[in-house]
PyMOL CGO cylinders between C-alpha atoms (Angstrom):
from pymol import cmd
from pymol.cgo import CYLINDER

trace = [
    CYLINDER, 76.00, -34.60, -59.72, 76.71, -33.04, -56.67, 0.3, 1, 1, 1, 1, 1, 1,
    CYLINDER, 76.71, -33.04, -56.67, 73.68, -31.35, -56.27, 0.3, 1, 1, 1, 1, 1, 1,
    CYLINDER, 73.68, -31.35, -56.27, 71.81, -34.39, -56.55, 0.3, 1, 1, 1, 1, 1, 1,
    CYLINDER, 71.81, -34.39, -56.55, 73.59, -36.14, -53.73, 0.3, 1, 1, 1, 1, 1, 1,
    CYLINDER, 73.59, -36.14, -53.73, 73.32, -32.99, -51.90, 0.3, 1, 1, 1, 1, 1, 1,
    CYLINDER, 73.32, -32.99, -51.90, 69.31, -33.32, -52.52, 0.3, 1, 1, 1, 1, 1, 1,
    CYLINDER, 69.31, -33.32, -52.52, 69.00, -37.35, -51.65, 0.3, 1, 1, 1, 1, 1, 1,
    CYLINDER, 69.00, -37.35, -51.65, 71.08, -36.38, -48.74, 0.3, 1, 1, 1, 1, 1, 1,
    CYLINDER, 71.08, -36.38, -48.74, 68.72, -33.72, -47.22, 0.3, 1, 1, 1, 1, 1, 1,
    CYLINDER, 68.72, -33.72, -47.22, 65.60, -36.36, -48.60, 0.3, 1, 1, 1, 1, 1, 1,
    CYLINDER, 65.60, -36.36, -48.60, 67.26, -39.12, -46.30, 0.3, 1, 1, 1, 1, 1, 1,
    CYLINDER, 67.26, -39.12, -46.30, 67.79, -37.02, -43.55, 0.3, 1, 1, 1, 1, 1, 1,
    CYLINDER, 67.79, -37.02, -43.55, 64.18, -36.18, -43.63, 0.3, 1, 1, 1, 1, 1, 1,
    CYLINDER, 64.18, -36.18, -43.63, 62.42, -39.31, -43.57, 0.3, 1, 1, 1, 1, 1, 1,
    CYLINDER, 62.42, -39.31, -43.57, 65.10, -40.42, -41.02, 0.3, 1, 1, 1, 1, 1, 1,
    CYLINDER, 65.10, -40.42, -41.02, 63.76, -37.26, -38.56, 0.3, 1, 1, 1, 1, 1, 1,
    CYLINDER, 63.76, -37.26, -38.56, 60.43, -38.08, -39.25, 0.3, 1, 1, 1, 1, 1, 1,
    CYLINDER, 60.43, -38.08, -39.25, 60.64, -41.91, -38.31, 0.3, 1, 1, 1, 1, 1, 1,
    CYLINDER, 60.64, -41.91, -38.31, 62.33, -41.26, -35.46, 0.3, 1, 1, 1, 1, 1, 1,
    CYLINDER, 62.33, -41.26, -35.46, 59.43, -38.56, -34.73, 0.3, 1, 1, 1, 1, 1, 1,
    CYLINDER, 59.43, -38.56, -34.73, 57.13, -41.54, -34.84, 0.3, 1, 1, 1, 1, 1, 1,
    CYLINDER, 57.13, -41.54, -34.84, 58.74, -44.59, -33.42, 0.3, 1, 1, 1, 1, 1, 1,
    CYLINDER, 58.74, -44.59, -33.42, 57.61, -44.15, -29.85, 0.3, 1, 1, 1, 1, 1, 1,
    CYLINDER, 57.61, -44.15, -29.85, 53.77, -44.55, -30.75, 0.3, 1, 1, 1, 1, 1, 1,
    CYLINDER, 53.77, -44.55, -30.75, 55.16, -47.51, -33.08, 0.3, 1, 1, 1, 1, 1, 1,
    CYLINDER, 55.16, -47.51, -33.08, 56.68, -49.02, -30.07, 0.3, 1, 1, 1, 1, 1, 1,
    CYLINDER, 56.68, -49.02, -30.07, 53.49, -49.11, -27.92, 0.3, 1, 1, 1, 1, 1, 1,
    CYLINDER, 53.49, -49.11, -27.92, 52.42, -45.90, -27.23, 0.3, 1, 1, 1, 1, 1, 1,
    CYLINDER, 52.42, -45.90, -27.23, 48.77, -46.29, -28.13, 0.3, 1, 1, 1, 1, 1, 1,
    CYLINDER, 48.77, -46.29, -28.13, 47.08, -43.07, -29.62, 0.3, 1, 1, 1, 1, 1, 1,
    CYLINDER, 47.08, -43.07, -29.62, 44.80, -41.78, -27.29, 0.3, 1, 1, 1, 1, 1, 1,
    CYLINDER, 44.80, -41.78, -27.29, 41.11, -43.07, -28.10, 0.3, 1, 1, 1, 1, 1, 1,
    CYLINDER, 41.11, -43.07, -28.10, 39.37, -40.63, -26.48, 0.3, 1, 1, 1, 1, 1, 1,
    CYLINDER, 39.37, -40.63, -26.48, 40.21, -37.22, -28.88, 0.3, 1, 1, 1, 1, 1, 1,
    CYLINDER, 40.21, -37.22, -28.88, 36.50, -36.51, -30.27, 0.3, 1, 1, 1, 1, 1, 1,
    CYLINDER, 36.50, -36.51, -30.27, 34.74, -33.90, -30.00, 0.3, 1, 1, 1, 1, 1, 1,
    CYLINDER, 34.74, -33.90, -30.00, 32.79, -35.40, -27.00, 0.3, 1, 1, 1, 1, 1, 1,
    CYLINDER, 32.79, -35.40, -27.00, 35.93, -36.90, -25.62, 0.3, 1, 1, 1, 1, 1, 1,
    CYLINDER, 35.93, -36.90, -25.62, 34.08, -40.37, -25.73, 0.3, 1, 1, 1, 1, 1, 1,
    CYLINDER, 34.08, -40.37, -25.73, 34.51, -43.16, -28.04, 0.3, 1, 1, 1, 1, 1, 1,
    CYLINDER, 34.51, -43.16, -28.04, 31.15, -45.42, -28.60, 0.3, 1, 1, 1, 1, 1, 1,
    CYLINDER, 31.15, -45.42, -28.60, 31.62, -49.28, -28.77, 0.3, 1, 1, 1, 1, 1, 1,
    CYLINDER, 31.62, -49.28, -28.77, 30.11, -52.53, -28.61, 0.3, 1, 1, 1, 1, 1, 1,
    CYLINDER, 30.11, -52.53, -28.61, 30.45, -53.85, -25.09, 0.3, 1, 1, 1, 1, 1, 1,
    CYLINDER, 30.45, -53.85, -25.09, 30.91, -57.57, -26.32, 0.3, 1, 1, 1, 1, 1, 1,
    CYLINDER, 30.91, -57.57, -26.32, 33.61, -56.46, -28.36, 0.3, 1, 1, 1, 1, 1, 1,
    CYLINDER, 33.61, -56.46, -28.36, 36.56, -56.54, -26.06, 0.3, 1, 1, 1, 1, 1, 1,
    CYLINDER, 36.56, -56.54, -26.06, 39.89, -56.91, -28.10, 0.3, 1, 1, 1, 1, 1, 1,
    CYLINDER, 39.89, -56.91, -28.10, 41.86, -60.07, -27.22, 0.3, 1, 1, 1, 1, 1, 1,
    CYLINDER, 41.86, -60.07, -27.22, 44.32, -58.31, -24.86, 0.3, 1, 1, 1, 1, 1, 1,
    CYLINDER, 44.32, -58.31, -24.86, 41.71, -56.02, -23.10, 0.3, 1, 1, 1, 1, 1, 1,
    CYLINDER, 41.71, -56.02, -23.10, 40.17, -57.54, -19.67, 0.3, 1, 1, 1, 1, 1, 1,
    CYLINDER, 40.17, -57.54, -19.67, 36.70, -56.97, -19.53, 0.3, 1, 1, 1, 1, 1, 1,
    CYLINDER, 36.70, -56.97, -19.53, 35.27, -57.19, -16.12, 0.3, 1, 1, 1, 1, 1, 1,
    CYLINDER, 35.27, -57.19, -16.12, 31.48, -56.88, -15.50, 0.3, 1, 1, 1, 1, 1, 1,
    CYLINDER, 31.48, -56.88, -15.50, 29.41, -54.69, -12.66, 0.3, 1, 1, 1, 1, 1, 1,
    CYLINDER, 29.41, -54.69, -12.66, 26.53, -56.43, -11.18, 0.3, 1, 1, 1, 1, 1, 1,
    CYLINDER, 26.53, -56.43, -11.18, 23.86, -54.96, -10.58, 0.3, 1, 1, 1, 1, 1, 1,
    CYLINDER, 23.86, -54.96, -10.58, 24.67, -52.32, -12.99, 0.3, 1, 1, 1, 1, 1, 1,
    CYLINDER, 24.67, -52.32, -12.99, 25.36, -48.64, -11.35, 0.3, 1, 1, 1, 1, 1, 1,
    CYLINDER, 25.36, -48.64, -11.35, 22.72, -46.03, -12.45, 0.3, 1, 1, 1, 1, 1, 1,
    CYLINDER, 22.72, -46.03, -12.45, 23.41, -42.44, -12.82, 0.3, 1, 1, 1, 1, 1, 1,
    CYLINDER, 23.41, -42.44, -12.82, 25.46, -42.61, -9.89, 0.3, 1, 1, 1, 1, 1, 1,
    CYLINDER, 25.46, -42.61, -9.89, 25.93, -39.92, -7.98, 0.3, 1, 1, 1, 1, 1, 1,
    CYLINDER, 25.93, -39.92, -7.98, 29.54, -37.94, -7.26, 0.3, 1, 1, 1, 1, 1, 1,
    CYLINDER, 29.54, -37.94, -7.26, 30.75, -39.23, -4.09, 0.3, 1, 1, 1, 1, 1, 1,
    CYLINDER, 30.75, -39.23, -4.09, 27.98, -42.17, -4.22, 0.3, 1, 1, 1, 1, 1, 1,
    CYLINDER, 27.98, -42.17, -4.22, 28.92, -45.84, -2.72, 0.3, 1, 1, 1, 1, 1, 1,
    CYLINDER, 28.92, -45.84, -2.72, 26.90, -48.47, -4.28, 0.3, 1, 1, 1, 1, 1, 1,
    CYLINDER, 26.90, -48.47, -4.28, 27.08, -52.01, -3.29, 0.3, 1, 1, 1, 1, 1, 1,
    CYLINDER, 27.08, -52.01, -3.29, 28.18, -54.33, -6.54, 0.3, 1, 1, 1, 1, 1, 1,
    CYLINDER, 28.18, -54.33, -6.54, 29.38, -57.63, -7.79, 0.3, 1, 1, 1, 1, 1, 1,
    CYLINDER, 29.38, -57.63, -7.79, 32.88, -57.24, -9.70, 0.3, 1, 1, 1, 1, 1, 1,
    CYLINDER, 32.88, -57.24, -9.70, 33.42, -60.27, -12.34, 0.3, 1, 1, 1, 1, 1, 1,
    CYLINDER, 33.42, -60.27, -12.34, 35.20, -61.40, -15.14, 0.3, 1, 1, 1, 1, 1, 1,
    CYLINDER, 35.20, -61.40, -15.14, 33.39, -61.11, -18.06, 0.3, 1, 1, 1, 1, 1, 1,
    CYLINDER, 33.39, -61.11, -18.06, 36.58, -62.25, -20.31, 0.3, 1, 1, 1, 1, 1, 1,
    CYLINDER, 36.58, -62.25, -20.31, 40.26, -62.49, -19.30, 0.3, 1, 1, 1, 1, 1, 1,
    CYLINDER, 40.26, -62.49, -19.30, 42.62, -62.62, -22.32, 0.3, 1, 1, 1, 1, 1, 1,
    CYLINDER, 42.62, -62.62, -22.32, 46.24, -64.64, -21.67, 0.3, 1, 1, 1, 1, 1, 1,
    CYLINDER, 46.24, -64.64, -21.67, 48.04, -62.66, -19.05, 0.3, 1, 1, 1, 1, 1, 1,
    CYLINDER, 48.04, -62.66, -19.05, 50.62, -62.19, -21.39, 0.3, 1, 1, 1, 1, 1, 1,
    CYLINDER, 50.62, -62.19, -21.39, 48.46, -59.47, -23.33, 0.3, 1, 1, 1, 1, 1, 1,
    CYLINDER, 48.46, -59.47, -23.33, 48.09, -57.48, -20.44, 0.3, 1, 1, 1, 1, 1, 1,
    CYLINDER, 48.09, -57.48, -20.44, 49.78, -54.63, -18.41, 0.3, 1, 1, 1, 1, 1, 1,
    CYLINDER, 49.78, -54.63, -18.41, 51.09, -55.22, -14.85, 0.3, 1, 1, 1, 1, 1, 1,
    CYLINDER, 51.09, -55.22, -14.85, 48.49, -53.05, -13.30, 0.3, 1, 1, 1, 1, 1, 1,
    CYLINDER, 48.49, -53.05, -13.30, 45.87, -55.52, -14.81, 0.3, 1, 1, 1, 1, 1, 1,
    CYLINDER, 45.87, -55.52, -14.81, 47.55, -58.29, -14.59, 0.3, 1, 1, 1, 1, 1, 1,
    CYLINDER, 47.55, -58.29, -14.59, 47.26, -57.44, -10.96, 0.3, 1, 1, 1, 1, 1, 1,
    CYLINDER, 47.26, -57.44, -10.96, 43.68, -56.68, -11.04, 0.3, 1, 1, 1, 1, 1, 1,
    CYLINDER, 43.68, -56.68, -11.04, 42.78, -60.00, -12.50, 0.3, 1, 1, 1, 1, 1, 1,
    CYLINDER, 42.78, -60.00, -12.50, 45.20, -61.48, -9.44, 0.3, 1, 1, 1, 1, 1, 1,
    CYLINDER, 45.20, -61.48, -9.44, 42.98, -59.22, -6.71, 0.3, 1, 1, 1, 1, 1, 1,
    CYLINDER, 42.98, -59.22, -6.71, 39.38, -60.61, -8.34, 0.3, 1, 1, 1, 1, 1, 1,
    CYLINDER, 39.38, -60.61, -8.34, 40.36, -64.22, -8.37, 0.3, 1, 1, 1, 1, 1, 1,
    CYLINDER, 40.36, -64.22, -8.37, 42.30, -65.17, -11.55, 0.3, 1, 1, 1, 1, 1, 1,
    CYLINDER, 42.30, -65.17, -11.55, 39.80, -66.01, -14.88, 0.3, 1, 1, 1, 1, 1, 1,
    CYLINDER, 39.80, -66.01, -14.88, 36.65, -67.26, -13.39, 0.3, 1, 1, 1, 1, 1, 1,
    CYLINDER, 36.65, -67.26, -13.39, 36.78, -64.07, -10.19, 0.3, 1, 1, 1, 1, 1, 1,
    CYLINDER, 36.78, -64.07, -10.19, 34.18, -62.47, -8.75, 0.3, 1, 1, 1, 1, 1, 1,
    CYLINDER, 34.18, -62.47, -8.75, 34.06, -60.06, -5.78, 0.3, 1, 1, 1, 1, 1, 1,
    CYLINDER, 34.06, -60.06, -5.78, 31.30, -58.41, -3.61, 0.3, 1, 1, 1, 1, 1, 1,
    CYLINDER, 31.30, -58.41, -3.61, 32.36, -55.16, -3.32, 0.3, 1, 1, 1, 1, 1, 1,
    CYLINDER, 32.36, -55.16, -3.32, 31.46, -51.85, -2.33, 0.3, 1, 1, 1, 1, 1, 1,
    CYLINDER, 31.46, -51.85, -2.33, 32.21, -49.46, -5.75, 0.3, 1, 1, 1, 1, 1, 1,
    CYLINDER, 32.21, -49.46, -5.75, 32.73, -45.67, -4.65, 0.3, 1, 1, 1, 1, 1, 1,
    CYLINDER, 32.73, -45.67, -4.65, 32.43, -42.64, -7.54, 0.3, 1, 1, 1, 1, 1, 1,
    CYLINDER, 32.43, -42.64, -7.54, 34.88, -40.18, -6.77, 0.3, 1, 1, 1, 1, 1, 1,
    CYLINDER, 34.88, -40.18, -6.77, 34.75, -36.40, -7.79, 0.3, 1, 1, 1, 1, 1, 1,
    CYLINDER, 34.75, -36.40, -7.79, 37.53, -33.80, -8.17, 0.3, 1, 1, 1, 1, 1, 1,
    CYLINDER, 37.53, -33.80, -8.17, 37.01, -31.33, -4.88, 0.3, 1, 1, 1, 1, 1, 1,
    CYLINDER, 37.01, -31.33, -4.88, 33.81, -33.45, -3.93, 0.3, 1, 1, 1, 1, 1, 1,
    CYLINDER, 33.81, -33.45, -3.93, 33.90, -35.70, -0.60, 0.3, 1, 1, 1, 1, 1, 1,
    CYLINDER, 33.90, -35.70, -0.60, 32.20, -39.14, -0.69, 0.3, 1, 1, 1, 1, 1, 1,
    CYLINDER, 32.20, -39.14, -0.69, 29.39, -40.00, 1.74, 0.3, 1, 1, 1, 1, 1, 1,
    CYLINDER, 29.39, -40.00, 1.74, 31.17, -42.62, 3.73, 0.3, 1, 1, 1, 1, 1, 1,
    CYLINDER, 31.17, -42.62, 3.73, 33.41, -46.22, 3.31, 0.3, 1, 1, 1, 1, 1, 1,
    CYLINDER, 33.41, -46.22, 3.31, 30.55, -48.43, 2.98, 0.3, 1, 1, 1, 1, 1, 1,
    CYLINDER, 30.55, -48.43, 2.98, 30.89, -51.39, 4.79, 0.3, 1, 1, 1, 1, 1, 1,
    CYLINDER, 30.89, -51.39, 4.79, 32.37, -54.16, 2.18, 0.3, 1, 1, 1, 1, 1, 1,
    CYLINDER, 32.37, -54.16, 2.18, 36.09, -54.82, 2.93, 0.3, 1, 1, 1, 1, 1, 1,
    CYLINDER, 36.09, -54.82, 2.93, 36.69, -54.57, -0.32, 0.3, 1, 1, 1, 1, 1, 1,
    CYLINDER, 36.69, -54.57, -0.32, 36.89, -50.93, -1.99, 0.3, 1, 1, 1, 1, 1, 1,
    CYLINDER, 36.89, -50.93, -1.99, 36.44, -50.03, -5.98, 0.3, 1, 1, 1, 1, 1, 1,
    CYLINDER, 36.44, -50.03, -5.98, 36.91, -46.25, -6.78, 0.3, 1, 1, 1, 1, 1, 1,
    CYLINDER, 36.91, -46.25, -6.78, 36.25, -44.74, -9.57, 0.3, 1, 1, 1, 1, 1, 1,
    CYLINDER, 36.25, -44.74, -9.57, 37.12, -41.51, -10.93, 0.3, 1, 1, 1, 1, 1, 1,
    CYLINDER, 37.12, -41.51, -10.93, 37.00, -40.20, -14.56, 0.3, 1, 1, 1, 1, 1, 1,
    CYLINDER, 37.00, -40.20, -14.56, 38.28, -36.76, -15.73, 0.3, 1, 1, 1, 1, 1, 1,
    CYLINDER, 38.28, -36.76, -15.73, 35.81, -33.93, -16.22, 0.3, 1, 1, 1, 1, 1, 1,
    CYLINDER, 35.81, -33.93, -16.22, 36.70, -33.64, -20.03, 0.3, 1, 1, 1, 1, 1, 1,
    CYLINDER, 36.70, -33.64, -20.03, 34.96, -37.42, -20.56, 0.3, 1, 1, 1, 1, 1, 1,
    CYLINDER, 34.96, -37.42, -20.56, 31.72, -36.78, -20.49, 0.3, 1, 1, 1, 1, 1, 1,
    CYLINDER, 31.72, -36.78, -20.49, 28.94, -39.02, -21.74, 0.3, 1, 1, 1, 1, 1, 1,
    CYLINDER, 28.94, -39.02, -21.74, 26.72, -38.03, -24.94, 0.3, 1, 1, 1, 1, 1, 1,
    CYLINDER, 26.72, -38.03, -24.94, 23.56, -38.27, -23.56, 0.3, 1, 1, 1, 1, 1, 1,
    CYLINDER, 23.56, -38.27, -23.56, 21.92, -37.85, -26.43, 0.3, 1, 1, 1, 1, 1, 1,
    CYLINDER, 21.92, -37.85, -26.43, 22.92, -41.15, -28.14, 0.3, 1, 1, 1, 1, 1, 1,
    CYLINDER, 22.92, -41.15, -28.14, 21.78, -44.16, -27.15, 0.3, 1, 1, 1, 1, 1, 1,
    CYLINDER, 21.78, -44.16, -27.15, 24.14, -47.12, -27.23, 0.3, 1, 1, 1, 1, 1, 1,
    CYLINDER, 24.14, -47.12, -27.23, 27.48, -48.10, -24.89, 0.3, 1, 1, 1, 1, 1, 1,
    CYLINDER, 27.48, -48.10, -24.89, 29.67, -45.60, -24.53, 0.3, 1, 1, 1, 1, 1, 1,
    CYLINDER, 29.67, -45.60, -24.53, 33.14, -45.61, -23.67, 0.3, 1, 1, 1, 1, 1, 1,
    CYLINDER, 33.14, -45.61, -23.67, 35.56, -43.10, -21.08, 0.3, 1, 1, 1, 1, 1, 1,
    CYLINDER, 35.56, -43.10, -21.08, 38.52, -43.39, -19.54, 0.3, 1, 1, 1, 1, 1, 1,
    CYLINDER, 38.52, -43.39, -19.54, 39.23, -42.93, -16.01, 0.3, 1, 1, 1, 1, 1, 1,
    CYLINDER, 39.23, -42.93, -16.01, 41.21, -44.62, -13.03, 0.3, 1, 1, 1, 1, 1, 1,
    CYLINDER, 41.21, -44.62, -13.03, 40.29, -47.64, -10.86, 0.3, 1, 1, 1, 1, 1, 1,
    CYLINDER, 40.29, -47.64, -10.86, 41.89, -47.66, -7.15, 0.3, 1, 1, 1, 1, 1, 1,
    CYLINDER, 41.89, -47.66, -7.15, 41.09, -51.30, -5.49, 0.3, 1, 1, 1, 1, 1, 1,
    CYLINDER, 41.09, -51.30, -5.49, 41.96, -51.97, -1.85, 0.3, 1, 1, 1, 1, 1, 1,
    CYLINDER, 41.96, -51.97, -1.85, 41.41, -54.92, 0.01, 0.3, 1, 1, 1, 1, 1, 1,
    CYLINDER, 41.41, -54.92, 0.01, 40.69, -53.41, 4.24, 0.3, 1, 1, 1, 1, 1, 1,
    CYLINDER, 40.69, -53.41, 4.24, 41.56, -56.74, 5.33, 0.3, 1, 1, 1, 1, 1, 1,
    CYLINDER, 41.56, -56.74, 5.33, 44.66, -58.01, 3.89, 0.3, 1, 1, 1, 1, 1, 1,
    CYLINDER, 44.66, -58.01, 3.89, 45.82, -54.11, 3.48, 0.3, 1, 1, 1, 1, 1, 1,
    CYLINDER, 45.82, -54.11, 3.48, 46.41, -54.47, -0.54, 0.3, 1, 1, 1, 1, 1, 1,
    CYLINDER, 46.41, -54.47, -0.54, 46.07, -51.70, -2.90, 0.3, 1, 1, 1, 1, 1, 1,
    CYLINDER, 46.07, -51.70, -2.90, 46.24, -51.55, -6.26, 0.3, 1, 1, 1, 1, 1, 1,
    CYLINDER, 46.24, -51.55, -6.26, 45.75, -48.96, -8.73, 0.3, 1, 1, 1, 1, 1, 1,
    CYLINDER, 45.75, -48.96, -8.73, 44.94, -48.94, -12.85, 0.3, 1, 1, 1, 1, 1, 1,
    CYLINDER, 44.94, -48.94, -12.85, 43.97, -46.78, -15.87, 0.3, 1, 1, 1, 1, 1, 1,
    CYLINDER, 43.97, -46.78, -15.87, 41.07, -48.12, -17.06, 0.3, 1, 1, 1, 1, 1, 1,
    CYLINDER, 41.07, -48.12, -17.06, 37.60, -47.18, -19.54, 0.3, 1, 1, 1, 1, 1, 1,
    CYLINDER, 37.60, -47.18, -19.54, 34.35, -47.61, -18.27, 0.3, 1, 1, 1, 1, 1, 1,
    CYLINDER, 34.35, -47.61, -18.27, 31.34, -49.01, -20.52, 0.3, 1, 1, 1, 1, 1, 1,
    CYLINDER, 31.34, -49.01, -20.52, 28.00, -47.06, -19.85, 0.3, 1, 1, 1, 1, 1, 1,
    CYLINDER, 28.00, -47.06, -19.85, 25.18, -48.12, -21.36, 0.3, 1, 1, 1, 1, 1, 1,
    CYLINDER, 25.18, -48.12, -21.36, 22.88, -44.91, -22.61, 0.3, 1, 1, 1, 1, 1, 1,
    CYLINDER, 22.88, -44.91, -22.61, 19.34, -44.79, -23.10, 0.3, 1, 1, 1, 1, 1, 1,
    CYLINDER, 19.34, -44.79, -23.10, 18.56, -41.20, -24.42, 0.3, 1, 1, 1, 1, 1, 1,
    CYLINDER, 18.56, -41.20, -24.42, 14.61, -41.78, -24.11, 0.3, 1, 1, 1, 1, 1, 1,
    CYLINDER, 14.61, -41.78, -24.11, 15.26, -42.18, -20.35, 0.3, 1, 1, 1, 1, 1, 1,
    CYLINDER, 15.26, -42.18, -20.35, 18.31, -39.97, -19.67, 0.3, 1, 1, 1, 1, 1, 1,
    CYLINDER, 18.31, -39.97, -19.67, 19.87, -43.16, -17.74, 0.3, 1, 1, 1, 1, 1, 1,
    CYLINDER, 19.87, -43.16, -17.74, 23.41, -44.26, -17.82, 0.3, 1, 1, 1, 1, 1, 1,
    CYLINDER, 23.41, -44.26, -17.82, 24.13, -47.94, -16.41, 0.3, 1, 1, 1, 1, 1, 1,
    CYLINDER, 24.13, -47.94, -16.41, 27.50, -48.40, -15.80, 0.3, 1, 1, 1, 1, 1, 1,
    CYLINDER, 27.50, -48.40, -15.80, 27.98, -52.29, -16.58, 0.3, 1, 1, 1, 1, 1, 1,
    CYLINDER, 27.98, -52.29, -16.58, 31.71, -52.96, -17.74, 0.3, 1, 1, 1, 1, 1, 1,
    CYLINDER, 31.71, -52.96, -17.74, 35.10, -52.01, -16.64, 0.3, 1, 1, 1, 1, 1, 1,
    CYLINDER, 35.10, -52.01, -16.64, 38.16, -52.65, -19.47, 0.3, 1, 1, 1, 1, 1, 1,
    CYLINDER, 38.16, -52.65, -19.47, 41.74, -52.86, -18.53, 0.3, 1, 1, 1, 1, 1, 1,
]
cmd.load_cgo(trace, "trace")
């Protein structure tokens, strides 16, 4: 009898470890999306979940370059209830105009150890900077998905924000183009 306790003892004790090994993801820790073996995770651009904002690039940004500054239209594409989102896009939705936003900006790709090739001249700055590791498949065709980091900053009102973010790139293997078109938050 005892060594049955014993046993259901050390069975509880366990599963208790190993819950408490997992309750941080369970309490919004999100597993990270982007472990593949191409660090990229393909998706349908129209399919942004309800607490994602989706905000649209205009014209679309082709193979930009590191360090490039191309002039762009920022939109909502589709704003879920505030409630669903973080702070830091909460406040990104604020700085493009609420649900129906749009801004003419100036959108700047940064590189790690590469210097950009001026401000532009929009007051209002986008940059953009993903990690080396995401890399596109340029081989398949289709929207692709990678994370990176969004810096916005207003010159005139001196606001500055700054979020985590995935980029949507549209890939066309037949031309070896990438069109950056959507950024989530």
């Amino acid at each position: 009898m005892t060594a049955i306790i014993l046993l259901l003892v050390l069975l509880t004790s366990t599963v208790s470890t190993w819950a408490l090994a997992v309750l941080p993801r369970a309490r919004g820790q999100a597993p990270n999306l982007h472990d593949t073996a191409h660090g990229l995770v393909k998706r349908n651009a129209t399919s942004a979940t309800v607490d994602q904002l989706q905000l649209n690039i205009n014209p679309s940004i082709i193979n930009p370059n590191c360090g490039g500054i191309y002039l762009a239209n920022i939109n909502v594409e589709y704003a879920p209830d505030p409630f669903y989102l973080s702070s830091a896009c909460q406040s990104v939705l604020n700085f493009i105009g609420g649900n129906k936003g749009s801004k003419n900006v100036d959108v700047i790709f940064t590189c790690l150890g590469q210097s950009t090739s001026g401000s532009g001249n929009r007051d209002i700055k986008v940059i953009i900077n993903t990690a080396a590791m995401n890399v596109l498949n340029g081989a398949n065709s289709g929207v692709q998905e990678i994370a990176g980091s969004m810096e916005m900053m207003d010159e005139t009102t001196n606001s500055f924000l700054s979020a985590t973010i995935e980029l949507g790139v549209k890939v066309d293997a037949s031309t070896k183009t990438q069109a950056y078109e959507y950024i989530y938050c």
